[in-house]
KEKE-3310 file (N, C-alpha, C; in steps of 0.2 Angstrom, whole numbers, plus 5000, padded with zeros to 4 digits):
npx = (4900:4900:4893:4900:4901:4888:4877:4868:4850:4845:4835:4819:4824:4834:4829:4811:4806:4800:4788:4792:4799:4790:4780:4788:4793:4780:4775:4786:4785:4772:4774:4778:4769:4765:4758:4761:4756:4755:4756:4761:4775:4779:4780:4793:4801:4819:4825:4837:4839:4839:4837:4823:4816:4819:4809:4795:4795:4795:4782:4775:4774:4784:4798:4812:4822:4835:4848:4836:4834:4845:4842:4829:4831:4838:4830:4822:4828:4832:4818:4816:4825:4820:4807:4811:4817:4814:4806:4816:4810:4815:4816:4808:4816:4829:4841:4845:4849:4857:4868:4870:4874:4886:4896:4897:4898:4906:4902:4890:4882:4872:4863:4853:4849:4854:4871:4873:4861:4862:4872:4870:4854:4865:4872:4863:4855:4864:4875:4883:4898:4896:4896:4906:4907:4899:4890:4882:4870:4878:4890:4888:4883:4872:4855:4848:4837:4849:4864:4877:4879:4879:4890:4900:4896:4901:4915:4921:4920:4924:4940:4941:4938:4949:4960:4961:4965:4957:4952:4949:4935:4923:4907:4897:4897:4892:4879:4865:4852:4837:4822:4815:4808:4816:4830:4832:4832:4844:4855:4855:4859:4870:4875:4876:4869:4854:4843:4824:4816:4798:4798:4790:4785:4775:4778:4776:4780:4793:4799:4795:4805:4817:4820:4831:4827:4812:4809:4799:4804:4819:4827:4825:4833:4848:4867:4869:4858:4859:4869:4866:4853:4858:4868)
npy = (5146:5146:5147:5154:5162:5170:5183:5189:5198:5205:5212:5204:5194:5186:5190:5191:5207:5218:5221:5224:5235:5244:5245:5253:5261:5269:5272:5281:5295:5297:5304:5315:5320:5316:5301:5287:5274:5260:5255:5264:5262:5250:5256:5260:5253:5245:5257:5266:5272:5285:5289:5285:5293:5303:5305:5301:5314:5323:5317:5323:5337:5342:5348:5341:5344:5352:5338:5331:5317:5309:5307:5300:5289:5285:5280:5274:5261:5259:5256:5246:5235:5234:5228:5215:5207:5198:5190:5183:5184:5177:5171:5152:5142:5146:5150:5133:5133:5142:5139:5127:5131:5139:5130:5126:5138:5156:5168:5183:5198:5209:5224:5238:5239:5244:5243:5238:5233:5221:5215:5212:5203:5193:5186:5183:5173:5163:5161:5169:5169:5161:5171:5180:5194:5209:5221:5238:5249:5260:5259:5264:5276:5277:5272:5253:5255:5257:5250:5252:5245:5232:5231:5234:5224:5212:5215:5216:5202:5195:5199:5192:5178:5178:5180:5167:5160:5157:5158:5175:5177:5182:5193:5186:5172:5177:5176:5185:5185:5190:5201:5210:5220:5233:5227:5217:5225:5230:5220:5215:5224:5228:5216:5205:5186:5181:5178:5177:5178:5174:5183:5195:5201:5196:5184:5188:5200:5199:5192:5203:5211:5207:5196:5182:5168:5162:5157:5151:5147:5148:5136:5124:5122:5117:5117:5110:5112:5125:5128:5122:5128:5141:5141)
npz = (5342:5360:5376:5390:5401:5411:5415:5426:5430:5445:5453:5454:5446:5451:5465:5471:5471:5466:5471:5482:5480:5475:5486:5494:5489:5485:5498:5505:5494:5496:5508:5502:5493:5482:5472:5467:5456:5454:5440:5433:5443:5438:5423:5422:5423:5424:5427:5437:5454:5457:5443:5443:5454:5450:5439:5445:5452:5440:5433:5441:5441:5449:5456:5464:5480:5483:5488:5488:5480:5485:5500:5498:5490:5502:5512:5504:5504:5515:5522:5514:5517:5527:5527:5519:5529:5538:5528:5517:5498:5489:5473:5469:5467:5462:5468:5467:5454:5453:5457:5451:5439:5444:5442:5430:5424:5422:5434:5435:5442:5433:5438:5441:5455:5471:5477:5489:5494:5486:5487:5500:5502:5492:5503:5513:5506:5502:5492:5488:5486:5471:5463:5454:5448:5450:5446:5450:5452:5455:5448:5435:5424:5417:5411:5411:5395:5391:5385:5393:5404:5404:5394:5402:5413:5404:5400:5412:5418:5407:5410:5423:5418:5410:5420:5428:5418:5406:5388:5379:5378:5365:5363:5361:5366:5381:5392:5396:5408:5411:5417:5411:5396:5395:5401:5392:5380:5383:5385:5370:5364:5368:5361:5366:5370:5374:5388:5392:5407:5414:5427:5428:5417:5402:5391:5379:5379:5381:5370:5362:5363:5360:5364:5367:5367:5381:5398:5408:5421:5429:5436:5428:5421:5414:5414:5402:5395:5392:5384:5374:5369:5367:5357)
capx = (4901:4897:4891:4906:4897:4881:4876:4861:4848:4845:4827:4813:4827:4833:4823:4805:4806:4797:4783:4792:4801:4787:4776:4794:4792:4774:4775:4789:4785:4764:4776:4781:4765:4768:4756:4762:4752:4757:4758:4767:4779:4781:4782:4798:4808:4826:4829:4840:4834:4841:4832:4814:4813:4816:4803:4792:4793:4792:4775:4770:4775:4788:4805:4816:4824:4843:4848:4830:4833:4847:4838:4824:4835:4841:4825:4818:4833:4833:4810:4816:4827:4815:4802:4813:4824:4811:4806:4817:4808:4823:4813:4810:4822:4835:4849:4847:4848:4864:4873:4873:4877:4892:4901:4900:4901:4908:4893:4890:4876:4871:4860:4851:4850:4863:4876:4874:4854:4862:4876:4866:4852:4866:4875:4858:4855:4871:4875:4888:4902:4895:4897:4914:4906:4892:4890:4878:4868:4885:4895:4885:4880:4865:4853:4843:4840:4857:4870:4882:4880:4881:4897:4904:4898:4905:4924:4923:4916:4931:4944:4942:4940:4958:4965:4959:4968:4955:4953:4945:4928:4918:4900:4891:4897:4891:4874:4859:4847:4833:4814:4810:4811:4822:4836:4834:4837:4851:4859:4854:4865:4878:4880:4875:4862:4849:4837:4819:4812:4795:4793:4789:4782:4773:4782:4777:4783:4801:4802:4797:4812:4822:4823:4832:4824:4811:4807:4795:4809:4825:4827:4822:4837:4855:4872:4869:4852:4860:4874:4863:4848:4863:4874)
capy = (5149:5141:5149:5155:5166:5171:5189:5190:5205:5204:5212:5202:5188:5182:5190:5193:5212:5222:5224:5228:5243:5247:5248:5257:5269:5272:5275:5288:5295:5299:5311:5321:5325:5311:5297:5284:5271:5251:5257:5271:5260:5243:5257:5263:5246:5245:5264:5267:5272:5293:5291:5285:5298:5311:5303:5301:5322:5326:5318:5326:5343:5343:5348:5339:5351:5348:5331:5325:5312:5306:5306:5297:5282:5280:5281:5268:5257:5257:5250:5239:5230:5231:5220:5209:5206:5193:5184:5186:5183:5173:5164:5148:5138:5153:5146:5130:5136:5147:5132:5123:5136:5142:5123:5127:5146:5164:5170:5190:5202:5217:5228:5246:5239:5247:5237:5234:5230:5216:5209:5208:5197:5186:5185:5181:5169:5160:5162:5177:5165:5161:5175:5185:5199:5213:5229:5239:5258:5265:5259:5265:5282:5276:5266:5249:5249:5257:5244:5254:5241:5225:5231:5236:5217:5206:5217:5212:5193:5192:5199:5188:5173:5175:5180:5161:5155:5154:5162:5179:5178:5183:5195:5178:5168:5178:5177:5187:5185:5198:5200:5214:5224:5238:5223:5213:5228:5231:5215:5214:5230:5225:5208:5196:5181:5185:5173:5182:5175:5178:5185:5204:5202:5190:5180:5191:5207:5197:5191:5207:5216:5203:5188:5174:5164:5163:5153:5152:5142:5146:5129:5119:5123:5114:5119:5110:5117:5131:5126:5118:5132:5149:5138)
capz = (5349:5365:5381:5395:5405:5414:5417:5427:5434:5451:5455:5447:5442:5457:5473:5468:5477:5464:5474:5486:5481:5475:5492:5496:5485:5488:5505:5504:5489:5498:5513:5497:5492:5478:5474:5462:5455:5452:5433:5433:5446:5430:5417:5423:5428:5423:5428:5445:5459:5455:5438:5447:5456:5447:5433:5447:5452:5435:5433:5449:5440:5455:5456:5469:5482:5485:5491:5491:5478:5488:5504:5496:5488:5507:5514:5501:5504:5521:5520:5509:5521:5534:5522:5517:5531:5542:5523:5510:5494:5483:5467:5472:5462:5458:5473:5463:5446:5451:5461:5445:5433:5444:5440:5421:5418:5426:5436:5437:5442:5432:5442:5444:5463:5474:5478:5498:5493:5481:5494:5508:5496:5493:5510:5515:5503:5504:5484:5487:5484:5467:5459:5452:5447:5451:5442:5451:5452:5457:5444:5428:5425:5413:5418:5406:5391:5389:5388:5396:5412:5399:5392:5409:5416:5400:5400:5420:5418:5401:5414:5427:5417:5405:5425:5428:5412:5401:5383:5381:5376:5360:5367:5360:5373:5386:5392:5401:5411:5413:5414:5409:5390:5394:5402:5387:5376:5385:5384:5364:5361:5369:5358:5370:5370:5379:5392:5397:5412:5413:5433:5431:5411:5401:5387:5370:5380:5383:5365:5358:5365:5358:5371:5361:5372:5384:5403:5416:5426:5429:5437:5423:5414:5413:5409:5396:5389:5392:5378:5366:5365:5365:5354)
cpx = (4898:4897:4896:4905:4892:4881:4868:4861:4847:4837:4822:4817:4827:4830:4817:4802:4803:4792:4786:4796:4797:4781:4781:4791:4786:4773:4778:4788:4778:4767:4777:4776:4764:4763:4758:4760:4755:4759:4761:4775:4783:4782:4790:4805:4813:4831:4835:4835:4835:4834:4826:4813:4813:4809:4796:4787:4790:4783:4772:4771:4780:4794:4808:4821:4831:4842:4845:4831:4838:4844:4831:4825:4837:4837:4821:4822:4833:4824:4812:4819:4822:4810:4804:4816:4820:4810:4808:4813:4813:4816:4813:4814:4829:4840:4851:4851:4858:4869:4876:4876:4884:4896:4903:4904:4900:4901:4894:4885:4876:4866:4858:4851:4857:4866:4878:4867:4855:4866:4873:4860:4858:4870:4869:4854:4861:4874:4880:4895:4902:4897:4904:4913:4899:4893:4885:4876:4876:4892:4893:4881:4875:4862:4849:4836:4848:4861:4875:4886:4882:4889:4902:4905:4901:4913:4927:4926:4923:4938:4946:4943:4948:4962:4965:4964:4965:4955:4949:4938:4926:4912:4896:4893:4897:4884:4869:4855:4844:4826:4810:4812:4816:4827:4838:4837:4844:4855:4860:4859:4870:4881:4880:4869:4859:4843:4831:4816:4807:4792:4789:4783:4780:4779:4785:4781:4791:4804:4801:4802:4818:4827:4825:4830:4820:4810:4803:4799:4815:4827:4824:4829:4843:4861:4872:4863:4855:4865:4870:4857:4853:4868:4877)
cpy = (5145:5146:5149:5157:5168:5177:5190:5197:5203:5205:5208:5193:5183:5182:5193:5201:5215:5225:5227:5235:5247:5251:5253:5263:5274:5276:5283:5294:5300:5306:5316:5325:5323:5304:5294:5276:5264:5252:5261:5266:5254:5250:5260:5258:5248:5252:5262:5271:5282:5295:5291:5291:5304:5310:5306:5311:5325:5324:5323:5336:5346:5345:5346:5345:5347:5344:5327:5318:5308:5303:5301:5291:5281:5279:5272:5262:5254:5254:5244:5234:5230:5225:5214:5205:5199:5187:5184:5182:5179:5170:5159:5142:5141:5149:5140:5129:5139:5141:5127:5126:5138:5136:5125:5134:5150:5167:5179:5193:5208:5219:5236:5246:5244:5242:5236:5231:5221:5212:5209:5202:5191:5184:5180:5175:5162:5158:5168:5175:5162:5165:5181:5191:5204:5222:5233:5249:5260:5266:5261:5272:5285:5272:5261:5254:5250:5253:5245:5247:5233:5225:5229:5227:5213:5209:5216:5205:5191:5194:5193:5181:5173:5177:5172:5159:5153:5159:5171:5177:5183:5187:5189:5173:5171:5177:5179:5185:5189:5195:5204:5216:5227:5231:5220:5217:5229:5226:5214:5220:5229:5218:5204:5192:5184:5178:5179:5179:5179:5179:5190:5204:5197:5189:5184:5197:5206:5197:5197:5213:5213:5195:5182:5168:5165:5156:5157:5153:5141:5137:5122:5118:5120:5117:5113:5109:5123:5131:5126:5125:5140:5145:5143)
cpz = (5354:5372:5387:5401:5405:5417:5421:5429:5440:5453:5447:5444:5449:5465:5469:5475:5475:5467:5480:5486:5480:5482:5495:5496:5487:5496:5508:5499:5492:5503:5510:5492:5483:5476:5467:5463:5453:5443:5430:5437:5438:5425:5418:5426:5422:5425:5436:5448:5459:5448:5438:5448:5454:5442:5437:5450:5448:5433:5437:5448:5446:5453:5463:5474:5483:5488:5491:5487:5481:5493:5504:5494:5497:5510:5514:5502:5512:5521:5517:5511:5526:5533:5523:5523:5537:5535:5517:5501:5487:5479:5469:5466:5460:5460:5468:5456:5446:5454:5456:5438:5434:5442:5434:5420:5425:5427:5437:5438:5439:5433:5442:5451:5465:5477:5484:5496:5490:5484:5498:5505:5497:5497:5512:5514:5502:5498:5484:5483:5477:5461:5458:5450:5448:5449:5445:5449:5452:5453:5437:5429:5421:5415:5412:5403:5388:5390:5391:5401:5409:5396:5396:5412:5410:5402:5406:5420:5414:5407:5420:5425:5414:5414:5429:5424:5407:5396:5382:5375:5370:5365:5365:5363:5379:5384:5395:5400:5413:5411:5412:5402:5391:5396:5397:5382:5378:5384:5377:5362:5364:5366:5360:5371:5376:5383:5395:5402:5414:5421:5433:5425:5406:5394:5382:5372:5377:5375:5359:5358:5363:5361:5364:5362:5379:5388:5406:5423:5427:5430:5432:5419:5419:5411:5401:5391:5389:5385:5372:5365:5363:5359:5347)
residu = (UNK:UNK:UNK:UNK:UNK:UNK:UNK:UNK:UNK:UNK:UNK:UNK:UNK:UNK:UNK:UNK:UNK:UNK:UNK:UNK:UNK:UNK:UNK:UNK:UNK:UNK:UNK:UNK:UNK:UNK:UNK:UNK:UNK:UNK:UNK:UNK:UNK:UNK:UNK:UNK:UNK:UNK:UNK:UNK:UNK:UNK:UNK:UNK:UNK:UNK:UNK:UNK:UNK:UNK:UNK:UNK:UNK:UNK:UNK:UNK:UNK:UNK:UNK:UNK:UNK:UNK:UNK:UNK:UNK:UNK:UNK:UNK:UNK:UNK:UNK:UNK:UNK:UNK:UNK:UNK:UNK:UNK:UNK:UNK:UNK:UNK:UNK:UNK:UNK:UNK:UNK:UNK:UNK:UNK:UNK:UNK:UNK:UNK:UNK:UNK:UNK:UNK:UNK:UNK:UNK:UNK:UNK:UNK:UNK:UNK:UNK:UNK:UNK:UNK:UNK:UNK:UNK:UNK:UNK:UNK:UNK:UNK:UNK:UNK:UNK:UNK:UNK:UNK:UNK:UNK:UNK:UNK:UNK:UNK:UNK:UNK:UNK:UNK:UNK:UNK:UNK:UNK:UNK:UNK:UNK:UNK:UNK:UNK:UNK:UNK:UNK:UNK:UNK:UNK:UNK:UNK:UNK:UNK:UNK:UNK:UNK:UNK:UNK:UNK:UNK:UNK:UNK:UNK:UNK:UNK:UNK:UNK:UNK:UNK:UNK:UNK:UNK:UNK:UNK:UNK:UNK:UNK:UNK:UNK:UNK:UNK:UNK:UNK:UNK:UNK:UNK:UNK:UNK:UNK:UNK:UNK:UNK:UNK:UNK:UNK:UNK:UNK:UNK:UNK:UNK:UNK:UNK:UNK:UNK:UNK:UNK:UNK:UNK:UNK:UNK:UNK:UNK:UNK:UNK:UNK:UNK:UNK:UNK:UNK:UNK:UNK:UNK:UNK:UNK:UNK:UNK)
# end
């Protein structure tokens, strides 16, 4: 089998933002009579941003009042552009990494982001063009390590390339990117190679979730490392 396609995650893969949802979260999160902790915050990566906060009440012996979890994702969405929006935080190497991978392989984003938080990123980035595909919070009604959102991006990514004219794909010729456990299961139960990049979590974490491989650096890689180590 040989590598067709490229599935990336967004937060933690290609903008280093984690902190900042989290200062997000903290801050709104404190009005609600809510304090949550930097470890509390990493023990919960991959959810959406519906399933945080409920996680988050539940610790708090809280129950949410109507709307509030809405309210609160628009809240935390709207901070989070304010952050970003004078220094965006993109990985430094990522734009190149994806510039050279979209030549070889079908680019797509699967994400617990919402899906204006992830096109603005890459409008902003100027990398929007790269990618044929973006599955976001609003298209999945589970959130990692379910692979619900893996299956959802490969039957996308296979779609678009045979409307292209090329063959339909085998899941072993797709390939994720993700840096955290839950993403990697997610992509390993869906069938597809898996890359861990270690921004959010160290190595042993990534491989003991299943990473078929582990980097530091997106940027170091080639489409044709990229062949020769998923082959």
């Amino acid at each position: 089998m040989i590598i067709k396609a490229i599935l990336m995650d967004f937060n933690g893969v290609i903008i280093d933002d984690e902190p900042v949802h989290m200062k997000a979260y903290q801050e709104i999160l404190k009005t609600e009579g809510i304090d949550l902790t930097e470890e509390e915050y990493y023990s919960c990566l991959g959810m959406n941003d519906k399933a945080f906060i409920e996680a988050a009440y539940k610790r708090a012996g809280k129950e949410p009042a109507a709307n509030k979890v809405l309210e609160i994702t628009i809240a935390k969405s709207n901070r989070w552009r304010e952050i970003v929006a004078d220094d965006l935080p993109i990985f430094p190497g990522v734009v190149d990494f994806i510039r050279k991978m979209e030549k070889d392989f079908a680019l797509g984003i699967v994400s617990m982001a919402r899906r204006e938080e992830i096109e603005y990123v890459l409008e902003r980035a100027n990398i929007a063009d790269c990618f044929s595909v973006i599955v976001s919070a609003e298209d999945i009604s589970t959130y990692k390590p379910d692979p619900q959102c893996y299956f959802e991006g490969f039957n996308l990514i296979d779609a678009i390339r045979m409307k292209r004219g090329s063959n339909p794909m085998v899941h072993s010729d797709c390939l994720v990117i993700e840096d955290t456990p839950p993403g990697i299961l997610a992509g390993k139960r869906a069938g597809l190679k898996t890359l861990g990049v270690t921004n959010t979590v160290d190595a042993k974490a990534l491989r003991e979730a299943g990473a078929d491989s582990v980097t530091k650096n997106l940027d170091d890689w080639m489409p044709g490392s990229i062949r020769g180590v998923f082959a």
